[in-house]
C-alpha positions, 0 to 999 in steps of 0.5 A: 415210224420214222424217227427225224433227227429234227425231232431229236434234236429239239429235245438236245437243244432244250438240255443244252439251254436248260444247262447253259442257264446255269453257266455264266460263260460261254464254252468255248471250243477250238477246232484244228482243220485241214483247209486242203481238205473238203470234208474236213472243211465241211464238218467243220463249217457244220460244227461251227454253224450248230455250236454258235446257234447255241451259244458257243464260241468257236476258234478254228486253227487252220492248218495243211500238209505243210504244217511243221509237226513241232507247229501242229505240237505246240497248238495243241499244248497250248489249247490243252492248258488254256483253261478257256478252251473247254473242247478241242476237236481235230477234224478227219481225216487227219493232217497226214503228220498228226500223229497219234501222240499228238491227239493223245496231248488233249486232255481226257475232258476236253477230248470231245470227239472222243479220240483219245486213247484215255476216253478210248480206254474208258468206253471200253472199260465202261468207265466214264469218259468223252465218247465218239460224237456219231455213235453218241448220236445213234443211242440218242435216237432208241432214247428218242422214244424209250426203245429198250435194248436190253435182250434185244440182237443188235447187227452193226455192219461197219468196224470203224474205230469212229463209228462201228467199235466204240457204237458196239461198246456203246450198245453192250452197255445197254444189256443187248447182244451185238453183233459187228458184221464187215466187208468180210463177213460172209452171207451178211443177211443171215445176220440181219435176218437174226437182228431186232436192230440193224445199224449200218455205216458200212458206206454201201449204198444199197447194201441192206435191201427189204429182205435182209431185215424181215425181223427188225423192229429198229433200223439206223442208216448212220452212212452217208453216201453220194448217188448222182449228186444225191445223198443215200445212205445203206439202205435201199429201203421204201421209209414210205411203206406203210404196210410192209413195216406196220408203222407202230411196231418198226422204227426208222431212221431216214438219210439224209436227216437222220443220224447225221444233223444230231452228230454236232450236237453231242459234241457240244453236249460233250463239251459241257461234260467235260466242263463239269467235270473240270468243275467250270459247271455245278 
């Protein structure tokens, strides 16, 4: 069965509006980019197109590689005790003079990207907090159609501290086993052999083939890659066969379309978050 982030995002879109009708505002999130940057210009069109189709403001702060470090400083202070900014979100890869202590001036509840080192501690901590929006993401789709982790031998292949780490976090929490595979793991499809859901966002395109996930009844392609103008994501797997993966017993996420629409959406599912816990919502 292949699993759509269309058909996820129609059930986010409904709990969105089903808690902005108890709200009389409008959440408003400020986006700091660099406009020197494609990628981040493009996610940032990206969040902007999805949080104003549902009703959010947006206030984008462009920035670059010449931005004064005190500049950069005093939006985020400034952003941090406005209390009409409900989220704050500084787009990757990062102006290569924000530096950590910066990010760490967002306030724990407006931090919606999840990146400061207070939500970062409580992910881990399995406290409460704001957590990476893509790893959010991916937990939405076994939610989706009530797939049960516990017991279950989770493979994530990637190690990054936006999607690999805090995902693993994310499963733990779940009861499931998980393993993290890396560029330096040796003998990759004894793992994936041995998993019931193999999550990949390692960025190599064809990495996983057919015969590396034999046993998984759940595969999550989070990567998004570029082939010949085309966009691929880990696995070079036919998502059209239907006799090899018994459609009722394996589930499949597709790229593009997958992981990667859904992303946006947590974001501002994080923002109302942070707004109830900053009491602007009961």
């Amino acid at each position: 069965m292949i699993i759509s982030g269309k058909q996820v995002i129609v059930r986010l879109k409904e709990e969105i509006q089903n808690i902005l009708k108890k709200y009389s505002g409008t959440p408003h999130i400020s986006i700091i980019f660099n406009h020197e940057d494609e990628p981040s210009i493009s996610y940032t069109k990206s969040i902007s197109k999805v949080a104003r189709e549902n009703g959010f403001r947006l206030t984008l702060y462009e920035v670059d590689s010449n931005t004064q470090e005190d500049e950069l400083k005093e939006i985020l202070i400034s952003l941090a005790e406005d209390d009409d900014v409900d989220g704050i979100i500084v787009t990757r890869p990062y102006v290569s003079r924000m530096k950590t202590e910066f990010i760490n001036l967002i306030p724990r509840w407006k931090d919606i990207d999840g990146q400061t080192d207070a939500n970062i501690a409580a992910l881990y901590k399995k406290e409460e907090g704001l957590f990476p929006a893509t790893p959010l993401a991916v937990m939405e789709f076994f939610k989706e159609v009530n797939y049960t982790l516990a017991g279950k031998h989770v493979v994530i292949i990637g190690r990054s501290t936006t999607v690999g780490l805090p995902l693993y976090h994310l499963i733990l929490r779940e009861d499931a086993t998980c393993t993290i595979c890396h560029s330096k793991t040796s003998n990759l499809k004894y793992f994936t052999n041995q998993a019931d859901v193999v999550i990949s966002a390692a960025g190599v395109p064809g990495l996983i083939t057919e015969d590396m996930v034999e046993r998984a009844t759940f595969l999550i392609d989070v990567a998004i890659n570029i082939v010949d103008g085309k966009v691929v994501g880990d696995m070079a797997i036919n998502f059209e066969e239907k006799d090899y993966y018994q459609e009722d017993l394996l589930f499949l996420t597709p790229v593009p379309g997958g992981v990667g629409p859904v992303t946006s959406y947590m974001l501002l599912l994080n923002t109302l978050k942070g707004m109830q816990k900053r009491h602007k919502l009961k």
